[in-house]
C-alpha positions in Angstrom: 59.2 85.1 23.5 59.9 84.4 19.8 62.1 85.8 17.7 63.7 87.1 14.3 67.2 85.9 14.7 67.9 85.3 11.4 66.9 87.3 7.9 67.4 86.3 3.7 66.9 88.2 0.6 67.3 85.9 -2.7 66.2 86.5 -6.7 64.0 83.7 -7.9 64.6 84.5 -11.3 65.0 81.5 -13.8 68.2 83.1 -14.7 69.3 80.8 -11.5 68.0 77.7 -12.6 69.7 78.0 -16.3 73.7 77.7 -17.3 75.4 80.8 -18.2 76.0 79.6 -21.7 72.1 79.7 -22.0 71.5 83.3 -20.7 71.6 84.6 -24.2 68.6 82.6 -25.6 66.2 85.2 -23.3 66.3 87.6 -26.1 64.0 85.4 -28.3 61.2 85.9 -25.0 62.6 89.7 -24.1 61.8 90.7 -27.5 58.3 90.2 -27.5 57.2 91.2 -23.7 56.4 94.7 -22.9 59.1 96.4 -20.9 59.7 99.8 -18.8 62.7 102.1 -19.0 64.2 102.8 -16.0 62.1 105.9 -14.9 59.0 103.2 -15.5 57.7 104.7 -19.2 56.3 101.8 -21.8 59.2 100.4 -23.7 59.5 98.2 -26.4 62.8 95.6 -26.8 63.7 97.9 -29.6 63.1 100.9 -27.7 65.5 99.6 -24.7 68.1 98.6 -27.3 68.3 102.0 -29.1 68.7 103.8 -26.0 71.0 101.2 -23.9 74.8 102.1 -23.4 77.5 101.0 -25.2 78.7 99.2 -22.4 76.3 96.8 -22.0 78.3 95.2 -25.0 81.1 94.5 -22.2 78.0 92.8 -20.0 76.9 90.2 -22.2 80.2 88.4 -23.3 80.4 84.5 -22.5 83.1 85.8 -20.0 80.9 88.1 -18.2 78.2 85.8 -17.9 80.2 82.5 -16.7 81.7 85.5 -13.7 77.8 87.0 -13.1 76.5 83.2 -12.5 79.2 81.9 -10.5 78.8 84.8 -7.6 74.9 84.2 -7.8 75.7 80.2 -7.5 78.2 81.2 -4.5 75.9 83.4 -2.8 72.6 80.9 -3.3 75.0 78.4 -2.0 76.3 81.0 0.9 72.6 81.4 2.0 71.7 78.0 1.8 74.0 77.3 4.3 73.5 80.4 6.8 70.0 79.3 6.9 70.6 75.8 8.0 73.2 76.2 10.3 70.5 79.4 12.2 68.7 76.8 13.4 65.2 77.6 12.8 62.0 77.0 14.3 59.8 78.0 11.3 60.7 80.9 8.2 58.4 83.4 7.0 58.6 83.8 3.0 57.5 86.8 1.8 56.8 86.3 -1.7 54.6 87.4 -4.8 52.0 85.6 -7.2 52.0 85.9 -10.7 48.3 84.9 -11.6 49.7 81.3 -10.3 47.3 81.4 -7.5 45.3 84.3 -7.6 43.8 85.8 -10.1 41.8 88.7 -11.3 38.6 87.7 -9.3 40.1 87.2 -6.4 43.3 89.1 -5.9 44.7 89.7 -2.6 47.0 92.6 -1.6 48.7 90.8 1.3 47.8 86.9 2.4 49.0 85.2 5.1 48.7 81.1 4.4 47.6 79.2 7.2 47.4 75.3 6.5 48.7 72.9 8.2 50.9 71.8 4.6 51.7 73.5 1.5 51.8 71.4 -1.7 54.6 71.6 -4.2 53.1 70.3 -7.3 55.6 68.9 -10.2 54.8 69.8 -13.8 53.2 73.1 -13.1 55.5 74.7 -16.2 52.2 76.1 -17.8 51.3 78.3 -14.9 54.6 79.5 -13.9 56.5 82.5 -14.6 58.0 82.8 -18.0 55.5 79.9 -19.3 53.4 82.4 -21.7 54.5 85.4 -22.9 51.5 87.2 -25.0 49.8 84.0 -24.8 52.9 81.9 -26.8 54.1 79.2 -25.1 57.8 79.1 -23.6 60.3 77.3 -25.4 61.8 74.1 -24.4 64.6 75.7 -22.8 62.4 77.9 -20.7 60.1 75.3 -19.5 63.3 73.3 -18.4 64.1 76.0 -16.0 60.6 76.6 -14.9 60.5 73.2 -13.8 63.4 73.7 -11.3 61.1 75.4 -8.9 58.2 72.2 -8.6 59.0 68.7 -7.4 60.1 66.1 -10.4 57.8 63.7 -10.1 55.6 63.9 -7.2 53.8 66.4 -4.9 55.5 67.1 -1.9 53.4 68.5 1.4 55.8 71.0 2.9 55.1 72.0 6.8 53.8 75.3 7.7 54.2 76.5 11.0 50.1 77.1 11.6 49.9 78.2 15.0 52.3 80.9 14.5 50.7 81.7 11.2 47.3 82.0 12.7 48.9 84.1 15.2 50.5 86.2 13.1 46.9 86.9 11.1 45.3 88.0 14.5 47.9 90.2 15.4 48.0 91.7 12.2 44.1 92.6 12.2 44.6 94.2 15.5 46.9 96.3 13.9 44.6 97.2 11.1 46.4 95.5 8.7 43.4 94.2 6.5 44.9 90.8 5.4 43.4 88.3 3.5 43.9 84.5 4.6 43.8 80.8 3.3 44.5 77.3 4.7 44.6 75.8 1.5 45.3 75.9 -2.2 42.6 75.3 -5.3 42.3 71.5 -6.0 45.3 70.8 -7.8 47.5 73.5 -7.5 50.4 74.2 -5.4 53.2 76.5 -4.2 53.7 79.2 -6.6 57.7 80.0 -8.1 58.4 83.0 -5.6 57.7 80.2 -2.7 58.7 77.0 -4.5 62.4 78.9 -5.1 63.1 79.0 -0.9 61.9 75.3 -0.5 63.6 74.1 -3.8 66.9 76.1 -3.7 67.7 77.6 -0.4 66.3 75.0 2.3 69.0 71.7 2.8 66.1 70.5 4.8 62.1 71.7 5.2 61.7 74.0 7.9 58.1 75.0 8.4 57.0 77.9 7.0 54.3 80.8 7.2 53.9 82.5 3.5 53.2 85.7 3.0 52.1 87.1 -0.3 52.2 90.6 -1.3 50.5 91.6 -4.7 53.8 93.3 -6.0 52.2 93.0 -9.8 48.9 93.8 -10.5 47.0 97.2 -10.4 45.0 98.4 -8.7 45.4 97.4 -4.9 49.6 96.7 -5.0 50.2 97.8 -1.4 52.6 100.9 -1.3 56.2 100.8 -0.3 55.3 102.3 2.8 53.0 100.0 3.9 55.4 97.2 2.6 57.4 98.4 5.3 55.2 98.6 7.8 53.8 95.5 7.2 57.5 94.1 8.3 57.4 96.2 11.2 54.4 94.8 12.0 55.3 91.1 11.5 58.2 91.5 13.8 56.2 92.6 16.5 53.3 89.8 16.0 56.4 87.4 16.1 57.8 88.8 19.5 54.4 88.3 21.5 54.2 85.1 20.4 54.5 82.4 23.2 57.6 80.2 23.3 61.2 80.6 22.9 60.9 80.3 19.0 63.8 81.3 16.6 62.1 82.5 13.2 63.9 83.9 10.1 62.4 86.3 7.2 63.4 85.5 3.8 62.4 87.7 0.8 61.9 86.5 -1.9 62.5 87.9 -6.0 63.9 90.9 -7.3 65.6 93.0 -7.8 65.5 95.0 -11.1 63.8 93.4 -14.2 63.2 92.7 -17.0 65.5 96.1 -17.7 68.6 95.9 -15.5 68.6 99.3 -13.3 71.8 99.2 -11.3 71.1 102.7 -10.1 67.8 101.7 -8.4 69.3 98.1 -7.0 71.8 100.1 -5.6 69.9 102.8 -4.0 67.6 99.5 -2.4 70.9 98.0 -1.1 72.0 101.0 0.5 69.4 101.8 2.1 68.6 98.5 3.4 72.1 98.0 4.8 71.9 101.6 6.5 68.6 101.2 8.0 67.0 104.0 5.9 63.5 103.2 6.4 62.4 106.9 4.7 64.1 106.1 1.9 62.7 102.5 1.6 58.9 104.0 1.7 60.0 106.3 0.1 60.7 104.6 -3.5 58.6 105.8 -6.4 56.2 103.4 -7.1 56.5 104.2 -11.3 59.9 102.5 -10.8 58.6 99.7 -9.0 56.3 98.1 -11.4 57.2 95.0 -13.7 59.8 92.9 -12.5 61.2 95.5 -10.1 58.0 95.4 -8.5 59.6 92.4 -6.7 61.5 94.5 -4.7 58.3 95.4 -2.6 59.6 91.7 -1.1 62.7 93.5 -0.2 61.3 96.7 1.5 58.9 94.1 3.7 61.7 92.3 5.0 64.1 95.4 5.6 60.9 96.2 8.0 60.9 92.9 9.5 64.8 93.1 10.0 65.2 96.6 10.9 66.6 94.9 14.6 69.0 93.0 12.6 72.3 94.5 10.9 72.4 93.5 7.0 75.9 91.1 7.4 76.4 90.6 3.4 75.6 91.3 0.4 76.2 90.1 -3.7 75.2 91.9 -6.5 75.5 90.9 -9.7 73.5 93.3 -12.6 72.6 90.1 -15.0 72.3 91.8 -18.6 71.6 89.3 -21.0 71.1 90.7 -24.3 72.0 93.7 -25.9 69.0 96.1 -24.5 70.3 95.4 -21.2 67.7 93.5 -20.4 68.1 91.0 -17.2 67.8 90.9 -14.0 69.8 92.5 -11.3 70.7 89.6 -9.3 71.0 90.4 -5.4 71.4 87.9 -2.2 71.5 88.9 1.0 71.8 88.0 4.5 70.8 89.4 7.7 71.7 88.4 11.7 
């Protein structure tokens, strides 16, 4: 039979595809997008920066920054390598869409893609995250690292292991999973960031993959933390009926906390995924798990998926980058 051998969590954040000396120049976009405190409550940037501890001063120093991004560049590179050398038939990317793909009139809580391909188009810097904030365009420096997640100069037709992923759709409706399903993308359009990250940043070569997209952002249908998990258990279990002596992995894809850093939270998630503690995985508020740390839904699918699997490593690294504490808590992980 198939099976999960081999499981990956990774941030997406732009953070990664930006120098440590440029961290600093987020706080001319955090200042103007809405944020949450960490118990999920409406926040301004000012609001976050009156109430943020005096120690974030200590986070945000050129030091502290040139540390933070070399352990995330060690542990990309880490799990860029641990997925090469596992050998894999085909991965299953469980990622999130911000409005790249889907939008308002049409807005899946959980899609399984089925093509044959998936396109990575280059030049997609208007659509992708961090392009627009209140409807201003991104900087130059912003579009620069949005780019990092599309081809440079022309589309690129990734494999996608469709069999399986058909598979994968049927077995999931017979377990009253209502999922949603597509073969291809709109005319044009391709990959969004949360999928473009894995093939751009964490494959050496293209292994085919099935996508799965979970509507971590937008109310009302986000699918519950429970049902995140479930949905992993019931991946797993689709996988291991499937014919053939496969060897699939599971990456994740985002988090954790952002756009304010919540250590506590990334923490708690950590632990919990490393122990196996499925209650408190479903468990997770969903006030706190809106925003960027909505991302984390990615997470709680995979620790489902994995929950056969013992979590081998793990780097954290909270990413403050301006005085607010804004960030994102950077987090790579690796299962087997």
């Amino acid at each position: 039979m198939a099976s999960i051998v081999f499981g990956a969590g990774t941030s997406h954040t732009p953070m990664l595809n930006m120098t440590a000396a440029e961290w600093p120049l987020f706080e001319e976009l955090d200042r103007h997008r809405a944020h949450l405190h960490t118990d999920g409550r409406a926040a301004t940037y000012d609001d976050l920066l009156a109430a943020a501890p005096a120690s974030v001063q200590a986070e945000i120093t050129p030091d502290k920054h040139s540390r933070r991004h070399g352990e995330a560049m060690a542990a990309l590179g880490r799990l860029r390598d641990e997925l090469a050398g596992a050998a894999l038939d085909a991965v299953i990317v469980v990622g999130d869409d911000h409005k790249e793909i889907y939008h308002d009139d049409n807005m899946p809580s959980v899609l399984v893609y089925h093509g044959e391909t998936i396109a990575n188009v280059p030049n997609r810097t208007g659509r992708s995250p961090g392009a627009n904030v209140d409807g201003q365009r991104r900087p130059n420096w912003m579009q620069r690292a949005a780019a990092r997640y599309y081809e440079e100069s022309e589309t690129r037709h990734y494999p996608v292991h469709a069999g399986l992923a058909n598979h994968l759709i049927a077995a999931l409706v017979e377990a009253e999973f209502d999922v949603s399903s597509a073969n291809a993308l709109p005319a044009g359009e391709g990959e969004g960031h949360a999928f473009g990250f894995v093939h751009r940043r964490l494959m050496k070569e293209a292994v085919p993959v099935i996508p799965v997209v979970l509507n971590t952002y937008y109310p009302p249908n986000q699918p519950s933390p429970r049902r995140c998990y479930r949905l992993g258990q019931a991946i797993r279990q689709a996988i291991e009926s499937y014919p053939g002596n496969l060897r699939i992995g599971v990456v994740a894809s985002g988090g954790l906390s952002h756009f304010t850093v919540d250590e506590e939270l990334d923490r708690e998630v950590i632990r919990a995924l490393s122990e196996k503690d499925a209650d408190t995985l479903q468990g997770l508020p969903r006030t706190r798990l809106n925003s960027g740390n909505s991302e984390i839904r990615n997470w709680i699918c995979a620790g489902g998926a994995l929950e056969h699997l013992d979590l081998r490593w793990v780097t954290y690294c909270p990413g403050y980058r301006t005085p607010a504490g804004t960030g994102t808590g950077l987090c790579f992980a690796h299962w087997a």
